[in-house]
LUMMARKE-30827 format. One line per field, with one value per residue: residue number from 1; x, y, z of N, C-alpha, C in turn. Coordinates in nm, 3 decimals, padded with zeros to 5 digits. Atoms other than C-alpha are relative to their C-alpha. Layout:
<rs>
num	(NUM/...) $
n.east	(X/...) $
n.north	(Y/...) $
n.up	(Z/...) $
ca.east	(X/...) $
ca.north	(Y/...) $
ca.up	(Z/...) $
c.east	(X/...) $
c.north	(Y/...) $
c.up	(Z/...) $
</rs>
This chain:
<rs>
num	(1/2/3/4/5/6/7/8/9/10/11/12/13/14/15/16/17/18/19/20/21/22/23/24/25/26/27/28/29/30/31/32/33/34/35/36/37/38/39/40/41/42/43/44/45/46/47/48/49/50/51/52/53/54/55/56/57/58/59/60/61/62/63/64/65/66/67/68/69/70/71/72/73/74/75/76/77/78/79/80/81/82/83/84/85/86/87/88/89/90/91/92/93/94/95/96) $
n.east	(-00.083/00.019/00.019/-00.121/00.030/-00.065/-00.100/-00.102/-00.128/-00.136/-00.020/-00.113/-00.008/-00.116/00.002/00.119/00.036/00.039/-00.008/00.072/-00.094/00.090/-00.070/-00.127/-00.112/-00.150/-00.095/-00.094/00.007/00.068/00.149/00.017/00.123/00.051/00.081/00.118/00.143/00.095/00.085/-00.090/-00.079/00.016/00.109/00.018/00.163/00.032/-00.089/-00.124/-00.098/-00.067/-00.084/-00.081/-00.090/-00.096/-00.096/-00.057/-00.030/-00.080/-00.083/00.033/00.117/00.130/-00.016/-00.023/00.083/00.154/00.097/00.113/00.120/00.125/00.040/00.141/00.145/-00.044/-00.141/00.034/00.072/-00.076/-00.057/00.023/00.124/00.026/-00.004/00.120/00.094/00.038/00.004/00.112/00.114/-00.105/00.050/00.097/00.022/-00.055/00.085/-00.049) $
n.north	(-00.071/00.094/-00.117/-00.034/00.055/-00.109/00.053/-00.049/00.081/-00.010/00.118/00.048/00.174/00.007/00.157/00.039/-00.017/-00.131/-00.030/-00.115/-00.034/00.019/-00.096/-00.071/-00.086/-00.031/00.054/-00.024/-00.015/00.095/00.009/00.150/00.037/00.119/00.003/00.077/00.001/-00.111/-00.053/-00.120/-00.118/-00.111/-00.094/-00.157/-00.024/00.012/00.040/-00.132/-00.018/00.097/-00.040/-00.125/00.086/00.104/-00.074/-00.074/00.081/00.116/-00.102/00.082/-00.067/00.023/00.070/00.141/00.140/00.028/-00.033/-00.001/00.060/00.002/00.125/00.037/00.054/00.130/00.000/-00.101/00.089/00.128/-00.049/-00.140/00.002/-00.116/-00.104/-00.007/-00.082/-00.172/-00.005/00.034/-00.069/-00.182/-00.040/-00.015/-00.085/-00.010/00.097/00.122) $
n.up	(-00.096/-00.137/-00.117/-00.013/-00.158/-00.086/-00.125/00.070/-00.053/00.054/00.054/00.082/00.083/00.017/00.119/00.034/-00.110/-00.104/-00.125/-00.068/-00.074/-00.099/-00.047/00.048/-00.097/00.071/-00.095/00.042/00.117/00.115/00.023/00.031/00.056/-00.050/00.143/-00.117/00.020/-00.038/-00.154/-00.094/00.073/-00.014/00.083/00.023/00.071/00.207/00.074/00.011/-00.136/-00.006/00.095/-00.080/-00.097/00.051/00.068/-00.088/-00.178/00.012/00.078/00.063/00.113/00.012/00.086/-00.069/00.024/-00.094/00.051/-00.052/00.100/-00.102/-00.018/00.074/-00.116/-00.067/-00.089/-00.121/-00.050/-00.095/-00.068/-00.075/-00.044/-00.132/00.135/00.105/-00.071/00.007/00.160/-00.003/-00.076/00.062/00.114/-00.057/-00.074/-00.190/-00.020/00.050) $
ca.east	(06.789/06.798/06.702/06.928/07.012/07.261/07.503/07.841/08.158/08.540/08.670/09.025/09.067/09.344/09.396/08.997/08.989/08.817/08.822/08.627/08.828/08.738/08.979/09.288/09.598/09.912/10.182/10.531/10.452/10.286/09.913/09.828/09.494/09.226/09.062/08.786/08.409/08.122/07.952/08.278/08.369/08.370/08.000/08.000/07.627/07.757/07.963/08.177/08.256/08.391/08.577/08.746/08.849/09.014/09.202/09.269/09.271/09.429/09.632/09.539/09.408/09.120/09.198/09.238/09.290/09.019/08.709/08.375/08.039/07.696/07.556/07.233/06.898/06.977/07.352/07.228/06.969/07.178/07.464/07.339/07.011/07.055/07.162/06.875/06.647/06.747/06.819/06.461/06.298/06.553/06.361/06.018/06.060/06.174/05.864/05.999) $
ca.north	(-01.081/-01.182/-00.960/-00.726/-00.811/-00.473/-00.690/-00.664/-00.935/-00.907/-01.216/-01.394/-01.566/-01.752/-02.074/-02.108/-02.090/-01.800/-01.712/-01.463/-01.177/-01.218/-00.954/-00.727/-00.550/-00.390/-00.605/-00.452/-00.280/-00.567/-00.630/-00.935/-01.100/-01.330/-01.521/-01.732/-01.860/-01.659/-01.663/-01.445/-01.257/-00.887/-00.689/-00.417/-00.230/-00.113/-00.207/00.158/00.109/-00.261/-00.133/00.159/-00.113/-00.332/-00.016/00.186/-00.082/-00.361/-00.083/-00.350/-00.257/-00.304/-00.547/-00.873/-01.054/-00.957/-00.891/-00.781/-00.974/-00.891/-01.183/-01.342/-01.407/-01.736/-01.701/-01.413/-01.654/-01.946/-01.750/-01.439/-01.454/-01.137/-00.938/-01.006/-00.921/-00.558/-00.558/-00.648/-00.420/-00.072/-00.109/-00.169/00.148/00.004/-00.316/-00.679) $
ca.up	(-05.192/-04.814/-04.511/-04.417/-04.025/-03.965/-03.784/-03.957/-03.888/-03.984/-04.129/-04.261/-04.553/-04.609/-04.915/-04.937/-04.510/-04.297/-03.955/-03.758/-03.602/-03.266/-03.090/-03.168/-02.952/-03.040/-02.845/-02.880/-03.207/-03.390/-03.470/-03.297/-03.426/-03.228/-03.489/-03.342/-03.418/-03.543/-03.192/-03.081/-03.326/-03.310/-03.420/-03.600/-03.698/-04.035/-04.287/-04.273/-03.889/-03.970/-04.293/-04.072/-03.810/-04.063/-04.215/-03.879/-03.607/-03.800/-04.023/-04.308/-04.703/-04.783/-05.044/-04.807/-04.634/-04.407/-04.539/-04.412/-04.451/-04.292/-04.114/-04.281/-04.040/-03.993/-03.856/-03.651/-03.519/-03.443/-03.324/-03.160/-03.091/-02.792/-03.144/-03.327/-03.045/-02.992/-03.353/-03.359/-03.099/-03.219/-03.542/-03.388/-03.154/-02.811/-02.871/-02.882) $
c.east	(-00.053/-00.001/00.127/00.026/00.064/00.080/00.145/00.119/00.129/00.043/00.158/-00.019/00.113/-00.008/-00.155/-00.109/-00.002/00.007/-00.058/00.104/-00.066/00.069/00.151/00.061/00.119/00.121/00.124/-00.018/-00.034/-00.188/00.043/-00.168/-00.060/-00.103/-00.068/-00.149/-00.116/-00.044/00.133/00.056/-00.079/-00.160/00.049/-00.175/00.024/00.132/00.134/00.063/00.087/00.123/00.122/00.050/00.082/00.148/00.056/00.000/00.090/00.106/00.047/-00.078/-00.093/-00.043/00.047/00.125/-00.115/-00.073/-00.109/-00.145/-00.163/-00.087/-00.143/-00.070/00.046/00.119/-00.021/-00.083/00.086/00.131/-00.004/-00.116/-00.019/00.014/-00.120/-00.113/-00.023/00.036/-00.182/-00.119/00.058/-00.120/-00.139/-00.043/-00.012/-00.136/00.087/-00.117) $
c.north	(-00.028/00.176/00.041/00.002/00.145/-00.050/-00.035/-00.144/00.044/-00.143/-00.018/-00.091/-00.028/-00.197/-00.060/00.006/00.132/-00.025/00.122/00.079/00.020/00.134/00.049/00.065/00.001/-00.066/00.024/00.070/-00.079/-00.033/-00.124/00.038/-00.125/-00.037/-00.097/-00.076/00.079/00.059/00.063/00.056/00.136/-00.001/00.097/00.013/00.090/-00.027/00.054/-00.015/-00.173/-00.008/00.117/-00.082/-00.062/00.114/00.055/-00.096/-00.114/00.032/-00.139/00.104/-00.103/-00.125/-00.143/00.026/00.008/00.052/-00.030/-00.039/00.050/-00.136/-00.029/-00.038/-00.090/-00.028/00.052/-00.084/-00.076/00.032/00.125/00.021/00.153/00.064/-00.006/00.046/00.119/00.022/00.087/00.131/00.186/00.018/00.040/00.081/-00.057/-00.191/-00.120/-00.081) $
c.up	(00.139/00.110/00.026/00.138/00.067/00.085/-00.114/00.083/-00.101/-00.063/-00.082/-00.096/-00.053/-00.035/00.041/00.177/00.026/00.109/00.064/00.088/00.112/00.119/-00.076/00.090/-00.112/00.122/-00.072/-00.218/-00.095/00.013/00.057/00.059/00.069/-00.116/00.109/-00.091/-00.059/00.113/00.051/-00.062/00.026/-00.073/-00.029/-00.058/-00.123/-00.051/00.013/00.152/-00.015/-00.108/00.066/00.090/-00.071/-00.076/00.141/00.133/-00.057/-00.130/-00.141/-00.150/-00.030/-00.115/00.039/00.086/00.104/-00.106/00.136/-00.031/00.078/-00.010/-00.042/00.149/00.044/00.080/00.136/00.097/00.083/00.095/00.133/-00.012/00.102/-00.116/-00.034/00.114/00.037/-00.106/00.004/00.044/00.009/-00.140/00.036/00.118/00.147/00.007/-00.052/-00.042) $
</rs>
């Protein structure tokens, strides 16, 4: 089992492809969806506030096609490096 980083993403999948949700608005009564990159997709810091966005912000069940994944060390690393540092220094009481 792999560190747990506490950094949370949204995600599309659609015929074997994903997409990171990177923003959301309601234009004229319709969900519209920015799908994007890891490095710009939305954070969430737990699972339940990224599961509550996909049900009450993107009025979506929970049963696809987004899904939520928490990002492994290494992603967090190569993508978001400023995350992982107050990640980092929240756990370790304010010390980087």
């Amino acid at each position: 089992m792999g560190v747990h980083t506490g950094v949370f993403v949204v995600y599309y999948l659609y015929r074997s492809r994903y997409s990171f949700v990177a923003g959301h608005l309601v234009k004229d009564g319709h969900h519209v969806v920015d799908l994007s990159n890891i490095s710009n997709a939305l954070k969430f810091t737990s699972e339940h506030m990224a599961r509550e966005f996909i049900g009450d912000d993107l009025n979506r069940p929970a049963d696809g096609p987004y899904f939520v994944s928490e990002l492994t060390l290494g992603e967090l690393l190569e993508h978001c490096p400023e995350l992982y540092e107050v990640r980092r220094a929240s756990i370790h009481g304010g010390a980087a």
